[in-house]
FILOPA-815562 format. One line per 10 residues: number of its first residue (from 1); their letters; for each residue x, y, z of N, C-alpha, C. Coordinates in nm, 3 decimals. Layout:
N
NUM> a> X/Y/Z/X/Y/Z/X/Y/Z | ...
***
This chain:
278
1> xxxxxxxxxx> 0.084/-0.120/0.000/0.000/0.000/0.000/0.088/0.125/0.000 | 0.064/0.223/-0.122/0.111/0.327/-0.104/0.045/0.473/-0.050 | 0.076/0.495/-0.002/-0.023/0.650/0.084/0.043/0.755/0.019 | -0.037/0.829/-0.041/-0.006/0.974/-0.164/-0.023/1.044/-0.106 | 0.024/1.173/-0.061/-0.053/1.221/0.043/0.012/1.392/0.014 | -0.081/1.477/0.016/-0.068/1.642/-0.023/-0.180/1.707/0.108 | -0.110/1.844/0.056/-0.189/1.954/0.105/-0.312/2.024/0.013 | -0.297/1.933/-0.060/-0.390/1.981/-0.202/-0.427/1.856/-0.206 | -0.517/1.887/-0.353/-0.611/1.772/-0.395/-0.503/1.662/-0.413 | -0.402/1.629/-0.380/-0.369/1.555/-0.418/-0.347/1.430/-0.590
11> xxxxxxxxxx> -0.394/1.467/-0.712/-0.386/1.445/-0.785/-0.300/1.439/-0.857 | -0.130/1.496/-0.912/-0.031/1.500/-0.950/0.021/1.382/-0.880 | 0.038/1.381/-0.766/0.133/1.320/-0.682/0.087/1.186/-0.666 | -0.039/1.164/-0.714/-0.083/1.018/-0.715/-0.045/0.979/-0.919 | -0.062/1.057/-1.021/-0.029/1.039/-1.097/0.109/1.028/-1.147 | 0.210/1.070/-1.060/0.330/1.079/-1.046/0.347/0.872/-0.989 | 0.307/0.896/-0.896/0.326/0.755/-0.830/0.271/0.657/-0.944 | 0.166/0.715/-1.003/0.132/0.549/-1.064/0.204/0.574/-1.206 | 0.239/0.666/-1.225/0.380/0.663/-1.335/0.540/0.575/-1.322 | 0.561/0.590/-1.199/0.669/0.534/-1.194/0.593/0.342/-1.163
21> xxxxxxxxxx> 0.517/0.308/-1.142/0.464/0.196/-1.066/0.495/0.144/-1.214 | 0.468/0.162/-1.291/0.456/0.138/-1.480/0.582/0.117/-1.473 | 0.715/0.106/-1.401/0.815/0.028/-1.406/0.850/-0.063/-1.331 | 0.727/-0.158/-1.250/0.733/-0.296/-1.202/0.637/-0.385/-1.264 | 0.649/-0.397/-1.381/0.567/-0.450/-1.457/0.508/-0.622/-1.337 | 0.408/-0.620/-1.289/0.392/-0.785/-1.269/0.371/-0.789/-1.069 | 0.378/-0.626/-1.079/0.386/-0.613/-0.881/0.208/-0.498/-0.882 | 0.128/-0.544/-0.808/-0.012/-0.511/-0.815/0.060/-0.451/-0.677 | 0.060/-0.305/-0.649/0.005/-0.237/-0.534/-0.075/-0.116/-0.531 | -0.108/-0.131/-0.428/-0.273/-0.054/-0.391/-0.204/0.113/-0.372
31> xxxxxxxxxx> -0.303/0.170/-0.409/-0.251/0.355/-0.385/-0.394/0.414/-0.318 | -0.345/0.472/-0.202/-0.442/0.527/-0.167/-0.413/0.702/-0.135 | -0.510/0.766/-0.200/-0.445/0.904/-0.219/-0.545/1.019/-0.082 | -0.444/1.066/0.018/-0.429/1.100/0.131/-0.478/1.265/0.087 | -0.535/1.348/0.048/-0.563/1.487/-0.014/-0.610/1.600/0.129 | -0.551/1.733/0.148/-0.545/1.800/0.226/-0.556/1.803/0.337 | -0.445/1.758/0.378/-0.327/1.716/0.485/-0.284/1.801/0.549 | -0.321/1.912/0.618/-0.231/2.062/0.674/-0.266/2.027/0.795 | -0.232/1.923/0.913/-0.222/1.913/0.977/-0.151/1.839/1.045 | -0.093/1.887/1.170/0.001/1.763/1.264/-0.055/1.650/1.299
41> xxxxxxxxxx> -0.213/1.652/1.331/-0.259/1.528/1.366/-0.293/1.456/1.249 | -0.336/1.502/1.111/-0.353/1.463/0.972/-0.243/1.377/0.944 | -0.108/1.438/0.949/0.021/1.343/0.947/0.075/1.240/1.040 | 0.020/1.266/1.147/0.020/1.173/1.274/-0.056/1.016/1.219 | -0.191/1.049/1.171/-0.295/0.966/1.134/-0.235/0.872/1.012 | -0.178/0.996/0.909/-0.137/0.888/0.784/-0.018/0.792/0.826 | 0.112/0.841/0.937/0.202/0.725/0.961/0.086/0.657/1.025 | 0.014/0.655/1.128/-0.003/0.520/1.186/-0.075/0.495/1.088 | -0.138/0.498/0.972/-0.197/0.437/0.900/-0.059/0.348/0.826 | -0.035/0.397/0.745/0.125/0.339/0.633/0.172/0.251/0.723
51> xxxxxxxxxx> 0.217/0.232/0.899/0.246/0.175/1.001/0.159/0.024/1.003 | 0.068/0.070/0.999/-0.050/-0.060/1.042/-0.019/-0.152/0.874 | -0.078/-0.068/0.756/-0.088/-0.131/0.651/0.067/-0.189/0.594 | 0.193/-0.169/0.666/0.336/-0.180/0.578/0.324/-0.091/0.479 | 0.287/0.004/0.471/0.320/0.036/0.366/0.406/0.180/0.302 | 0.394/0.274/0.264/0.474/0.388/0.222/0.435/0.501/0.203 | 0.471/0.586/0.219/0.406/0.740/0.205/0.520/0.806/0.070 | 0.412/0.874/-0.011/0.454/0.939/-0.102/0.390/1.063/-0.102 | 0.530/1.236/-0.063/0.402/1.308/-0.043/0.425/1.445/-0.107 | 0.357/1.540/-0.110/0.420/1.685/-0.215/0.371/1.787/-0.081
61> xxxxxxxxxx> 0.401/1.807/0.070/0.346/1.861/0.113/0.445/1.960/0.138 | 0.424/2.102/0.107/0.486/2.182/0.076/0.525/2.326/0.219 | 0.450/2.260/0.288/0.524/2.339/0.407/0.620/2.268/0.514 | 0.732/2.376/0.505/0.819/2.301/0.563/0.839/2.263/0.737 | 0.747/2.312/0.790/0.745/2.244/0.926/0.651/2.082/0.913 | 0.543/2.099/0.812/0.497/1.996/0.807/0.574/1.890/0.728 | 0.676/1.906/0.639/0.733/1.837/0.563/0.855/1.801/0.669 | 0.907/1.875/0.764/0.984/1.775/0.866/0.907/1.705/0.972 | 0.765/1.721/0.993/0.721/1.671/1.105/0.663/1.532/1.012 | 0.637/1.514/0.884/0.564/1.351/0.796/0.733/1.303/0.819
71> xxxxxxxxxx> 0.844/1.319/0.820/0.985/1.280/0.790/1.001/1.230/0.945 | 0.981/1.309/1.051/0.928/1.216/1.173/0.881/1.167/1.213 | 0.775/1.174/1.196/0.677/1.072/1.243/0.676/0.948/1.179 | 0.698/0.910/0.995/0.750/0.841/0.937/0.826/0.749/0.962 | 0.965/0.840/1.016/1.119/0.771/1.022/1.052/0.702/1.210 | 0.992/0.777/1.300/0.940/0.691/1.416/0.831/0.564/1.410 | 0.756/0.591/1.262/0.687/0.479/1.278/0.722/0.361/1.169 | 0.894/0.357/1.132/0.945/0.265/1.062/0.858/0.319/0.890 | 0.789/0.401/0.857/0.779/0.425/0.767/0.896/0.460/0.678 | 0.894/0.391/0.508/0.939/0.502/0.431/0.873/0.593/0.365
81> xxxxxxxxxx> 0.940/0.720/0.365/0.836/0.844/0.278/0.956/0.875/0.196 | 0.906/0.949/0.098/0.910/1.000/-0.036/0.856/1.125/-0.024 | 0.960/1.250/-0.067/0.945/1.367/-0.044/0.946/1.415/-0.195 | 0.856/1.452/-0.263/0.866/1.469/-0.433/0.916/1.618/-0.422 | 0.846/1.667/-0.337/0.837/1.868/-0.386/0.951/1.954/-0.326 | 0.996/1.843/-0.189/1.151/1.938/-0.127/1.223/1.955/-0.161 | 1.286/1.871/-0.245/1.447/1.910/-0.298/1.400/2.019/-0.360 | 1.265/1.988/-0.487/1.272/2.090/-0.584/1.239/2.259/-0.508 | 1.177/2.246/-0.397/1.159/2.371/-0.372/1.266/2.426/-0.267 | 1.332/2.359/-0.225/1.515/2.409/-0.187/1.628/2.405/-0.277
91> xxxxxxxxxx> 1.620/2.334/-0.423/1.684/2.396/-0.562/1.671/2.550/-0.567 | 1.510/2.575/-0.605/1.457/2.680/-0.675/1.501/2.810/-0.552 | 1.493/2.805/-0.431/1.525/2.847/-0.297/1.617/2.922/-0.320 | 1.740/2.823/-0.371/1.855/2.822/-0.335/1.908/2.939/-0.477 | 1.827/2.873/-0.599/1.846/2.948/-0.770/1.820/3.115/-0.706 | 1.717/3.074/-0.639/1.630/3.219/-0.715/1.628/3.343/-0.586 | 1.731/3.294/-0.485/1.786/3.358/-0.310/1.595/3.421/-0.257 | 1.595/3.314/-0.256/1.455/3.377/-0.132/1.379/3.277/-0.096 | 1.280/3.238/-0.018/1.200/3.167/0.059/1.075/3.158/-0.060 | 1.046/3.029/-0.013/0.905/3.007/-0.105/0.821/2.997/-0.028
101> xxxxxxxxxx> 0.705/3.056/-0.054/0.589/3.121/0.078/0.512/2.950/0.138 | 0.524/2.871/0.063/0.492/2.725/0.151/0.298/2.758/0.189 | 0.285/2.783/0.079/0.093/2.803/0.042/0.062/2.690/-0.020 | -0.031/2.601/0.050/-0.096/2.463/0.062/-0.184/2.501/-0.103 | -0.145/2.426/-0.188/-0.249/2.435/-0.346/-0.186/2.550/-0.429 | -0.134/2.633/-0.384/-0.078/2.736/-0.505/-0.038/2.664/-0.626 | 0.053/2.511/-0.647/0.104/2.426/-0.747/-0.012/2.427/-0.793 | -0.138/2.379/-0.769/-0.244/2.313/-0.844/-0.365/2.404/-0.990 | -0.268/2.528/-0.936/-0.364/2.615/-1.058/-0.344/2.531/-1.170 | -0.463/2.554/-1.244/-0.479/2.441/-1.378/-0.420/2.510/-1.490
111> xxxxxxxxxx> -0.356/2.508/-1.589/-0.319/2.548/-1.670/-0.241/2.504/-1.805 | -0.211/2.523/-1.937/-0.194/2.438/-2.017/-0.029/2.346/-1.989 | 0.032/2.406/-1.902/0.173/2.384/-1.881/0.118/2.249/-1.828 | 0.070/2.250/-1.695/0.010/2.133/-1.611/-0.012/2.024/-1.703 | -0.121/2.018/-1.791/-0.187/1.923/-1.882/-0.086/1.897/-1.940 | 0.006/1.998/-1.982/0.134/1.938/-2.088/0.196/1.799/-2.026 | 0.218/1.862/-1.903/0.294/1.788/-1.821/0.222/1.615/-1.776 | 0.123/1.646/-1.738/0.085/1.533/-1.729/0.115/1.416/-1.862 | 0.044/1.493/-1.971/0.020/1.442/-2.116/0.126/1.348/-2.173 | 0.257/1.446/-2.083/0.387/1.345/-2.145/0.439/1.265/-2.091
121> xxxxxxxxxx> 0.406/1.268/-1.915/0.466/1.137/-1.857/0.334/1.040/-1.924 | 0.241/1.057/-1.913/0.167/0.926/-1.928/0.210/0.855/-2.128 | 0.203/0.974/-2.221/0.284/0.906/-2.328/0.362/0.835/-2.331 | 0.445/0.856/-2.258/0.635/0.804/-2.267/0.601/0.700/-2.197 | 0.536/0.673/-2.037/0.513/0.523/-2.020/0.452/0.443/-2.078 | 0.348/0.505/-2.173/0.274/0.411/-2.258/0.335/0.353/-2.391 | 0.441/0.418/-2.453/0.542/0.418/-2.566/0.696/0.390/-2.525 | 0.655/0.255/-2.442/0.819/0.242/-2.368/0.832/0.144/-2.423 | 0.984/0.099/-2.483/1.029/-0.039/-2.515/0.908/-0.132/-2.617 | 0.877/-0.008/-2.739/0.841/-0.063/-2.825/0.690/-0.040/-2.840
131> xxxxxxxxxx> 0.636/-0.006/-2.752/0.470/-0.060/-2.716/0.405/0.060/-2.795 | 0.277/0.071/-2.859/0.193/0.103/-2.904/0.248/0.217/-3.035 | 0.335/0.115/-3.105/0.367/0.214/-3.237/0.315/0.272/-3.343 | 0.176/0.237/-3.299/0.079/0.281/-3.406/0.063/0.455/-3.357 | 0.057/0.510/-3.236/0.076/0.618/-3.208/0.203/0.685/-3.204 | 0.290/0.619/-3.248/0.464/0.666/-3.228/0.491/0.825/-3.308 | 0.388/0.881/-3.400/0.426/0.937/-3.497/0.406/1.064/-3.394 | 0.327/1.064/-3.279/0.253/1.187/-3.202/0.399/1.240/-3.094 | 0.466/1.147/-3.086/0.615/1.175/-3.013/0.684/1.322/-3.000 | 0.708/1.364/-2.952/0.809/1.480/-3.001/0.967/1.438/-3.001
141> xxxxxxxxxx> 1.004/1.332/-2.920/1.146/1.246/-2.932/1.146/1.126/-2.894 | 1.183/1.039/-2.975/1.199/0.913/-3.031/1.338/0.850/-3.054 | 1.360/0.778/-2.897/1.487/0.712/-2.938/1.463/0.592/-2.919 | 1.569/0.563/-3.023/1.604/0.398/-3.083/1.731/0.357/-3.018 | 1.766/0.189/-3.003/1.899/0.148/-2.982/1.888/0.002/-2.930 | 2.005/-0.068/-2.945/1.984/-0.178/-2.881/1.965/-0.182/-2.668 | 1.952/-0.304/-2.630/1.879/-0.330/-2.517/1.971/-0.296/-2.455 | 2.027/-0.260/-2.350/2.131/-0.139/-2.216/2.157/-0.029/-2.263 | 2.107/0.057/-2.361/2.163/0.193/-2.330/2.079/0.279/-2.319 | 2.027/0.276/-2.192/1.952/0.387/-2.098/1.835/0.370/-2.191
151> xxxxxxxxxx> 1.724/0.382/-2.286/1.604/0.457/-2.318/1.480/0.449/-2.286 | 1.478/0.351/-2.157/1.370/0.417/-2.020/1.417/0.507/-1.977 | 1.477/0.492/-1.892/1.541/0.618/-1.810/1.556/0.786/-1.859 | 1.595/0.782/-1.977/1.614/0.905/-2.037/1.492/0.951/-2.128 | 1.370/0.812/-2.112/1.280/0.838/-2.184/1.198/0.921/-2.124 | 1.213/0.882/-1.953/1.132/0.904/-1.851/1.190/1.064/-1.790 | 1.303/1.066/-1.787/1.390/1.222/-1.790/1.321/1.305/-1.840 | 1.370/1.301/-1.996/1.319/1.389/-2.066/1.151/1.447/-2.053 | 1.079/1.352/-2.025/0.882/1.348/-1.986/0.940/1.485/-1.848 | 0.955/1.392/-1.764/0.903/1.486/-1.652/0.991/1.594/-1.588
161> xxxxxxxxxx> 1.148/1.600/-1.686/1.189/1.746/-1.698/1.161/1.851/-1.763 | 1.115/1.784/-1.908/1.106/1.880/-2.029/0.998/1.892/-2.078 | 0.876/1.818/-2.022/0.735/1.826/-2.057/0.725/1.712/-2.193 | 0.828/1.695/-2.265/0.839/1.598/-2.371/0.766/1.480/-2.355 | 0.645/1.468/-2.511/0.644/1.292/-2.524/0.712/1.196/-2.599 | 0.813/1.118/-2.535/0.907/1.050/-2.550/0.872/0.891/-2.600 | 0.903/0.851/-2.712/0.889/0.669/-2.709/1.027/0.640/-2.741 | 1.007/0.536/-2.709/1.206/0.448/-2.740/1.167/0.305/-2.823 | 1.206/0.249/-2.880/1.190/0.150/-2.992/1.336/0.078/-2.975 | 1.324/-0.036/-2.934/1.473/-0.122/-2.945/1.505/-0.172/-3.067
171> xxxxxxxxxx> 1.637/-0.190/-3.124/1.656/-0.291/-3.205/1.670/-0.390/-3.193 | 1.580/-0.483/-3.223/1.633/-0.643/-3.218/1.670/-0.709/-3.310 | 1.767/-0.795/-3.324/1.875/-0.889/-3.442/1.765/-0.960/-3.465 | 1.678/-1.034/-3.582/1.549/-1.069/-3.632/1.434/-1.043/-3.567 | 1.411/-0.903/-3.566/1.306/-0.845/-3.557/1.294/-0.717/-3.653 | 1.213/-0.696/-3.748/1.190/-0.563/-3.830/1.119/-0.469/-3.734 | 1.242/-0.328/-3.744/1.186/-0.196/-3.691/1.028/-0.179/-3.695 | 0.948/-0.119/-3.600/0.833/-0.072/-3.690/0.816/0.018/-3.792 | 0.765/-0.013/-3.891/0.691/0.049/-4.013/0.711/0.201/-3.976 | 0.641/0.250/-3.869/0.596/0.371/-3.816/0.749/0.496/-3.781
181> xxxxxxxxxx> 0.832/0.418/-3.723/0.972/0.491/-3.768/0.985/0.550/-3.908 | 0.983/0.472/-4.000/0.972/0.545/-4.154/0.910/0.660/-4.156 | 0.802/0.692/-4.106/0.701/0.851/-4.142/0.746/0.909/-4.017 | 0.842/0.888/-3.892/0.860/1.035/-3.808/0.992/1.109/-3.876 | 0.916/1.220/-3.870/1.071/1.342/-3.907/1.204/1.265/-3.802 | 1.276/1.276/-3.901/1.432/1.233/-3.860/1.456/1.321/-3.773 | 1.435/1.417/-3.786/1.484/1.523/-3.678/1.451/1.486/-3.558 | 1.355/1.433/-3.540/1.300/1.343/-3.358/1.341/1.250/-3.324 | 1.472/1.178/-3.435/1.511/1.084/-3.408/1.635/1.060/-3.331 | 1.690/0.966/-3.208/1.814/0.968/-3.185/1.820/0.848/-3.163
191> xxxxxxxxxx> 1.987/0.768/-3.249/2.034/0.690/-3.218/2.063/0.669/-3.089 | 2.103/0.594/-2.951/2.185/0.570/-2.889/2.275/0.522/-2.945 | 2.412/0.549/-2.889/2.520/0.478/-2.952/2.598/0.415/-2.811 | 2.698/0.320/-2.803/2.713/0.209/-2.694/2.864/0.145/-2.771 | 2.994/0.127/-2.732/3.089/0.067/-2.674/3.050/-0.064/-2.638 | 3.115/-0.177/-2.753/3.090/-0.270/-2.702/3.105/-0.355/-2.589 | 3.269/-0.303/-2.559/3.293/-0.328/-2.404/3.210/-0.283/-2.298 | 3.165/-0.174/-2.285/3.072/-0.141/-2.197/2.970/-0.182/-2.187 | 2.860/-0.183/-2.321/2.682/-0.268/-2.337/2.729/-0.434/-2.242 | 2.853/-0.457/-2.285/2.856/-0.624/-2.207/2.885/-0.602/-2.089
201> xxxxxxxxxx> 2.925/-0.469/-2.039/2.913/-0.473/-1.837/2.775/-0.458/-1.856 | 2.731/-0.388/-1.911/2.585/-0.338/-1.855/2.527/-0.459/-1.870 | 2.507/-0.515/-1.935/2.440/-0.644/-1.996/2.479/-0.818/-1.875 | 2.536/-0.772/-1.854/2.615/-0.884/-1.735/2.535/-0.850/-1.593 | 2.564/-0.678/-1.572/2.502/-0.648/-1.488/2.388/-0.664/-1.447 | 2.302/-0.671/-1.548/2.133/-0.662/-1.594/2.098/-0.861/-1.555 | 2.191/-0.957/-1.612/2.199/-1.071/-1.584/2.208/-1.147/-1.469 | 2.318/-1.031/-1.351/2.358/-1.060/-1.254/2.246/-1.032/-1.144 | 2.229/-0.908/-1.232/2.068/-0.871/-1.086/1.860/-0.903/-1.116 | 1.921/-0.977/-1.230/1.732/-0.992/-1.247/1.767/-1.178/-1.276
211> xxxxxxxxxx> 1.882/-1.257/-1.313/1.882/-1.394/-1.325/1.883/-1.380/-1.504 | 1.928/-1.508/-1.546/1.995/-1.548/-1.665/1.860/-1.629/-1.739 | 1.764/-1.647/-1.682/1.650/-1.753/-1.772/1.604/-1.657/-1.891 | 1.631/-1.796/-2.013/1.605/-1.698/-2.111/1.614/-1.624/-2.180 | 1.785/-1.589/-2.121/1.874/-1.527/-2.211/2.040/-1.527/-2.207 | 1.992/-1.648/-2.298/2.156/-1.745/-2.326/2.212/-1.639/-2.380 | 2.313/-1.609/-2.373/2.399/-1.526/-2.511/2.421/-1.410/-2.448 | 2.302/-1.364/-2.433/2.280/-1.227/-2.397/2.388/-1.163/-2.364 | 2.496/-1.197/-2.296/2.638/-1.086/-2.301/2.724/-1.105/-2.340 | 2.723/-1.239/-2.421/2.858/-1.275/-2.472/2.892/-1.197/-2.581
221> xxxxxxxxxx> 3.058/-1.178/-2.592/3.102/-1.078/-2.676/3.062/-1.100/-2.835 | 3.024/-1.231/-2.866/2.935/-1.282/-3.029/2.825/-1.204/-3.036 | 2.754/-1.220/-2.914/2.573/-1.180/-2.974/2.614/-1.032/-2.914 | 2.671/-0.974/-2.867/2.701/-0.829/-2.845/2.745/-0.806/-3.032 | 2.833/-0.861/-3.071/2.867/-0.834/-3.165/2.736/-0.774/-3.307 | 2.691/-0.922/-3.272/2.579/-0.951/-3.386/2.470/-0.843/-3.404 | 2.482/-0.812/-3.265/2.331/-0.680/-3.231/2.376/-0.549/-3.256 | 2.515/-0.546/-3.274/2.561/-0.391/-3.255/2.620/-0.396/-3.436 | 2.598/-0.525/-3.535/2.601/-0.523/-3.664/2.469/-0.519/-3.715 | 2.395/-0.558/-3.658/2.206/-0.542/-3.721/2.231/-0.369/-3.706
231> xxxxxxxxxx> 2.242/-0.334/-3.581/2.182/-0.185/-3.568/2.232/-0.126/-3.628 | 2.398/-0.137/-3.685/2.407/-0.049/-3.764/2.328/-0.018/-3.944 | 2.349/-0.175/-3.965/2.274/-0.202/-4.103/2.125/-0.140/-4.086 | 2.078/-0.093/-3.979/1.919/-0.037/-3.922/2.019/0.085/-3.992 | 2.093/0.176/-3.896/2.117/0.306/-3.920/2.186/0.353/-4.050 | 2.224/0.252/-4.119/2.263/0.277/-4.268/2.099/0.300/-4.375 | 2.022/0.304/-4.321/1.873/0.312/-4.361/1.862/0.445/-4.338 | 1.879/0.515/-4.248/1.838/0.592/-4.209/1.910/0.681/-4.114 | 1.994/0.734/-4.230/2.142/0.855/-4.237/2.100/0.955/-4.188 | 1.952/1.004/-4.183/1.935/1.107/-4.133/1.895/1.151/-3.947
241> xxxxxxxxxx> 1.840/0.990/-3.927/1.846/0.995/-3.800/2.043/1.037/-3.697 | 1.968/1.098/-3.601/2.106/1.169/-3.507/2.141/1.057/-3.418 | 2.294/1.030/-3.425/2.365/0.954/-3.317/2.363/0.994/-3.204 | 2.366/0.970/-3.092/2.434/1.023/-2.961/2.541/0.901/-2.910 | 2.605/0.907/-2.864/2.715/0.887/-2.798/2.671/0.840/-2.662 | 2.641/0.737/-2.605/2.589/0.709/-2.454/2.681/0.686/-2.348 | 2.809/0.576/-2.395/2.889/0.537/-2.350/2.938/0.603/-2.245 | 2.939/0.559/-2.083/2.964/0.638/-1.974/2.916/0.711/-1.919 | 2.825/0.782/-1.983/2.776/0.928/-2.004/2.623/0.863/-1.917 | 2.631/1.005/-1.789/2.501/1.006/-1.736/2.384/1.063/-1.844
251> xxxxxxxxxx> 2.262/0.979/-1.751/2.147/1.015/-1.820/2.092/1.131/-1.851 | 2.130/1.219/-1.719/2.117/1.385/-1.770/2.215/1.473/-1.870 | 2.294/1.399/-1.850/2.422/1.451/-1.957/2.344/1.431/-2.108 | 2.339/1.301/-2.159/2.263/1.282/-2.293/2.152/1.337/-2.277 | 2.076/1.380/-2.193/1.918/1.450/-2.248/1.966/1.599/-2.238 | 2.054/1.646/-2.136/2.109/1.781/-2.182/2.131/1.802/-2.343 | 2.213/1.711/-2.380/2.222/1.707/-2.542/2.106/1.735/-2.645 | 2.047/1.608/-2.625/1.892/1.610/-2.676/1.802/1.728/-2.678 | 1.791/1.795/-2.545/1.710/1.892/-2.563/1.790/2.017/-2.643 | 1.916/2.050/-2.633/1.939/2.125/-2.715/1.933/2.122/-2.842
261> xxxxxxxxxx> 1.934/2.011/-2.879/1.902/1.996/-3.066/1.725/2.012/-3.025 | 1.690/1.966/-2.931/1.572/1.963/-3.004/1.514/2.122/-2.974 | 1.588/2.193/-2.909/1.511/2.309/-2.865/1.542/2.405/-2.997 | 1.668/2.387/-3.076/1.718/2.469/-3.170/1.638/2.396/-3.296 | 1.623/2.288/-3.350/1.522/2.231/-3.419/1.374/2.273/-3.395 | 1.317/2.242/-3.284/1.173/2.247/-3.269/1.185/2.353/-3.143 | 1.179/2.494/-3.224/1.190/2.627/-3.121/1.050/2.635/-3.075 | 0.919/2.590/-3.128/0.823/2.589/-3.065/0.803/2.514/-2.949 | 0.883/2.448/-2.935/0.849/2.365/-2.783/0.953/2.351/-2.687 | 1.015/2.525/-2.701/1.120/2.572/-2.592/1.041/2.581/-2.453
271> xxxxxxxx> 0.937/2.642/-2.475/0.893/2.632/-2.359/0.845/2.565/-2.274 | 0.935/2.519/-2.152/0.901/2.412/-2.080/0.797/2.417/-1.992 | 0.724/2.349/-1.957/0.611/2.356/-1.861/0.686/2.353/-1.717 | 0.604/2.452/-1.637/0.652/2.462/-1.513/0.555/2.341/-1.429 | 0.649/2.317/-1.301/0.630/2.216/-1.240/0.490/2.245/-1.190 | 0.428/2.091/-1.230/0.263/2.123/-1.199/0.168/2.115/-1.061 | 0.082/2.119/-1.052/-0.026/2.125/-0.973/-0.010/1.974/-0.903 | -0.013/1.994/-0.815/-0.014/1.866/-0.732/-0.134/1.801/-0.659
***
């Protein structure tokens, strides 16, 4: 059981949660969303609740006496919590030298930024690792590559930094690309690119921590080979799609990249949506 829990309607912060949940494919847990919370005994109530049920608090509550008193009562009742809105509002604190007035719902004004925002995390989880390419063309960035180099992760970056809807499409050694790659502007397109020495740590790694059933080969330096000769014969198709370079390189590092082509390419969608309504 997860406990969502705001000073507001609570709605972002439960859509936030069941966004990331879309990466345990096969684990059913319950969300129960905790909505205007401005109180000590309100937060008192939700640990012993999360307490009784095992379960977790996930929360955007934006004043900061109350946001250290859920972090105690929490950490006393063996709870874990999840603080979505603090760092970001001691970043911005810290950017912009002044105090943020810590007003319960001010995030939640509705507005097209908000909807943006929503619009693209739920795309990008729905257009992950191949899935529903019949809508792929609606994307604003679209990366391709074989299996370890990051394009969940950076799929999921890009969504809920940059407002972007993101799909990623793997290559597989006898499997044909989808069709639907052919009609997106190249310009939305990015290769990952991957070091073969490296895809086989990652790939070992990936072996070592989820188990080997099912995928014989999978890191040996042959079928590393074989997959990183399909993809190129993929990208000899399609000269116009953009390489990136992954190798080593954090996930914010390559979407730093990304968004700058794409912001100088597609100047209409410089503007990023500010962080939404919770």
């Amino acid at each position: 059981m997860v406990f969502v829990v705001s000073d507001a309607t609570g709605e972002t912060v439960e859509r936030v949660t069941r966004a990331a949940l879309q990466q345990f494919p096969g684990r059913r847990v319950a969300i129960e969303r905790v909505a205007n919370v401005r109180t000590v005994e309100g937060i008192r109530d939700v640990a012993r609740r999360a307490r009784e049920e095992g379960g977790m608090i996930v929360h955007t509550i934006v004043s900061m006496e109350l946001r250290e008193e859920i972090s105690r009562e929490a950490a006393a009742a063996g709870v874990p919590a999840v603080d979505i809105i603090g760092s970001l509002l001691f970043g911005l604190s810290e950017y912009l030298e002044t105090v943020p007035g810590g007003v319960p719902g001010l995030l939640h004004r509705v507005n097209s930024s908000y909807f943006r925002w929503i619009e693209a995390i739920e795309f990008t989880v729905q257009h992950d690792d191949g899935r529903n390419t019949a809508t792929l063309g609606a994307a604003d960035v679209v990366l391709v590559g074989v299996s370890r180099t990051s394009k969940t992760p950076l799929s999921i970056y890009l969504a809920n930094q940059a407002g972007l809807k993101v799909g990623n499409v793997p290559i597989v050694r006898g499997i044909e690309p989808p069709a639907m790659l052919n009609t997106i502007d190249p310009s939305r397109v990015y290769a990952l690119m991957i070091e073969p020495v490296r895809l086989g740590d990652l790939r070992r790694e990936r072996l070592d921590r989820f188990g080997r059933a099912g995928l014989s080969g999978y890191a040996d330096a042959e079928s590393i080979e074989g997959d990183l000769a399909h993809y190129e014969d993929v990208l000899r198709t399609h000269c116009d799609w953009t390489r990136l370079e992954v190798t080593r390189k954090a996930v914010e590092e390559v979407a730093s990249e990304i968004l700058t082509l794409h912001r100088h390419r597609h100047p209409a969608k410089n503007g990023l949506p500010a962080f939404p309504g919770r």
